[in-house]
N, C-alpha and C positions, 0 to 999 in steps of 0.2 A: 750037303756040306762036303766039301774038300777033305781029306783025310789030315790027321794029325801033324803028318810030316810035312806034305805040301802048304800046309797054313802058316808053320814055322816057318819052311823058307821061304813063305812071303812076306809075313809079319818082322821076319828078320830083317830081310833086305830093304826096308820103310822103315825102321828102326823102331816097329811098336813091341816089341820084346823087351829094349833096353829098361832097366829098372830106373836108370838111373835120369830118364826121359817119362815126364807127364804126357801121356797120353791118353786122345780126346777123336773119338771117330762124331763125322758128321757124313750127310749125304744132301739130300737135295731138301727131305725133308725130318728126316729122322729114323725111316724104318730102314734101312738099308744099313746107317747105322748100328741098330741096334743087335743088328745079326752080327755085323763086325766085331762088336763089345762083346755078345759071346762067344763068339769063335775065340779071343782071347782070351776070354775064361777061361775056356777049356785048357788053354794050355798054361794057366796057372797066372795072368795078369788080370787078377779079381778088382784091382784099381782104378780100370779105364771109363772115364768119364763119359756120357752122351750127350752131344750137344743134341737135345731135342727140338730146337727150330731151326737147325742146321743151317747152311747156306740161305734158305729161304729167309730167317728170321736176319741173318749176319749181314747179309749184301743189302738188306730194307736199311741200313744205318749205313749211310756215306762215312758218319767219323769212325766206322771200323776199319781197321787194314784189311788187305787181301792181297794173297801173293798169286801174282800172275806171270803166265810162260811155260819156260821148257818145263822146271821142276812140277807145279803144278799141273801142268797133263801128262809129264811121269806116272804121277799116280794116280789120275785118270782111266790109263792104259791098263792095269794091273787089277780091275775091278772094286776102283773108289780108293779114293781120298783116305788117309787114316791116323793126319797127325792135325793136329791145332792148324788153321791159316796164318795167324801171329797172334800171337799174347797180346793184350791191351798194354 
């Protein structure tokens, strides 16, 4: 795992710090995930939700949204995805 410092300012710059922002990691299937959720533990965001059927489960339902483009392979680039794709 990454050191303390460098996870803040990544979790920063994705805005999964924000308190004041629900945050929800997914991955392709969940374990990827779930390492996400506690990498933010650790730095004290005990709140973060896992989507456990992640993309796999979300993209099976056309009536879900998904945001597609630059922002979403933003965080691609940066080793996964780490906020919600859209609220229902």
């Amino acid at each position: 795992m990454k050191s303390p410092d460098a996870l803040r300012a990544h979790f920063s710059r994705v805005g999964a710090l924000d308190p004041s922002r629900r945050t929800i990691t997914y991955c392709g299937s969940g374990i990827a995930a779930s390492v996400e959720a506690l990498a933010l533990a650790t730095l004290g965001r005990d709140d973060v939700a896992v989507h456990d059927g992640s993309l796999t489960e979300w993209t099976a339902d056309p009536d879900l949204p998904l945001e597609t483009g630059a922002w979403a392979r933003a965080g691609t680039q940066t080793g996964g995805p780490f906020l919600t794709p859209l609220s229902r």
